[in-house]
N, C-alpha and C positions, 0 to 999 in steps of 0.2 A: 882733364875730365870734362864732358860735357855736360852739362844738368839736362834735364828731360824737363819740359818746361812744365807741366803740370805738380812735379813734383818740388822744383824750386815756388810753385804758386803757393804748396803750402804749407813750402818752410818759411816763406816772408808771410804768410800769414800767420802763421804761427808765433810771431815774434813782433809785428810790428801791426799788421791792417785789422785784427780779428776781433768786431765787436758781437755783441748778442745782448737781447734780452728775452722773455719766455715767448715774445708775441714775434720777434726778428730777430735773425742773425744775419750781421753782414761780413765780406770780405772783400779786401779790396786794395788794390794796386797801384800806382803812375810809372808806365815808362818813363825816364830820361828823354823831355822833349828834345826835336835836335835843333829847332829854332825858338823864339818869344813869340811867334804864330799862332800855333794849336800844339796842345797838348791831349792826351788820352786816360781817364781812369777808368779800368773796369772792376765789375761789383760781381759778387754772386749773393743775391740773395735769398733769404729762406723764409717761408711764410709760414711759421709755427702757429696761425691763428685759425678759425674757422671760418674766417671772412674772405673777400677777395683784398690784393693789397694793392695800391693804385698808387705808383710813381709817376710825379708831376712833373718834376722838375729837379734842379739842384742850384746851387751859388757854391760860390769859392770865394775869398779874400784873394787867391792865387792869380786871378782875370778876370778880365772885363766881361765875359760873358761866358753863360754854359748852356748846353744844346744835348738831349740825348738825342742821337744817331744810332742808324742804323747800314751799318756796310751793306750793299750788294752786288753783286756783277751780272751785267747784263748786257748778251753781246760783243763778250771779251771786255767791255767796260766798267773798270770799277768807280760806283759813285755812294756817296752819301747822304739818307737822304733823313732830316729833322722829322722825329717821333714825339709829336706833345705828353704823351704819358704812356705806361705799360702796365699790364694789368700782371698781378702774381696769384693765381688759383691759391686757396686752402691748401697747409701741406707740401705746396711746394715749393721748386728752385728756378730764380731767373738767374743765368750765367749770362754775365757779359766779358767779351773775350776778343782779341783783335780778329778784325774781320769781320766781325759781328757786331752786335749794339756795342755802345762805349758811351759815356760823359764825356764828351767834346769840351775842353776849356778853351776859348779862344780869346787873344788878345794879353797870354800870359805877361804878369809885373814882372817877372824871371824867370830864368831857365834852371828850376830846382836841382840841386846835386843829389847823387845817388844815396841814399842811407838819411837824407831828408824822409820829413812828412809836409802835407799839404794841409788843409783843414777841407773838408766837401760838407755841406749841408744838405742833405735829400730831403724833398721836399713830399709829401703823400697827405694824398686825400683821405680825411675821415681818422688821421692820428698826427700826432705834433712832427715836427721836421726832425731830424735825427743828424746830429752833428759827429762825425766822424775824422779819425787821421787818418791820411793816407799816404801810405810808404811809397818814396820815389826809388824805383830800383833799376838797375843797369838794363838796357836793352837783351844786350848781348847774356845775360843772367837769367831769360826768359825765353830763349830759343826753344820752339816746340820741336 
């Protein structure tokens, strides 16, 4: 049976990545990286407030460094290019999703096993950082 990858997105959310409070809810991922290079999490977030919501940044205890990115191709070339912060309108949702934005971890301390979590801190302007698990789940369990 193949999973339809939006829907195994959230059955592992459902179980493992799903936080929320009244102002945010977050959801959120890690492929099985396939080297200690880079690794990838992505987030969907929801901005239940009436402000704009302004991600800065993030840390991991998982690597030496994090980067939010953003995929694009250009030219038949696909590159990546560092986004200092993203802004979340009132009301709504940032989906990060492969091929699209992501949390770049680079310089992973290991290469996390599937049915692991990571720890991510998101970092946002104008409210406290918000520390989250994130579920490490098979590549191959996420085929869109």
């Amino acid at each position: 049976m193949k999973w339809n990858g939006s829907l195994l997105f959230c059955l592992v959310l459902a179980f493992y990545g799903c936080d929320s409070q009244d102002s945010l809810s977050i959801e959120s991922y890690m492929p099985v990286p396939v080297n200690q290079r880079v690794g990838a999490v992505y987030l969907t977030l929801q901005n239940n407030t009436d402000q704009d919501l302004l991600l800065q940044g993030a840390r991991t205890p998982a690597a030496k460094k994090t980067e939010i990115h953003q995929t694009s191709v250009s030219e038949g070339i696909m590159k990546m290019e560092k986004i200092n912060q993203i802004s979340v309108d009132p009301g709504q949702s940032l989906v990060m999703k492969p091929g699209g934005l992501h949390i770049m971890l680079l310089d992973l301390k290991e290469v996390p096993e599937p049915g692991s979590e990571i720890e991510l801190t998101l970092m946002f302007s104008g409210m406290p950082d918000k520390r989250i698990r994130v579920p490490v789940v098979s590549p191959s369990d996420i085929v869109e």
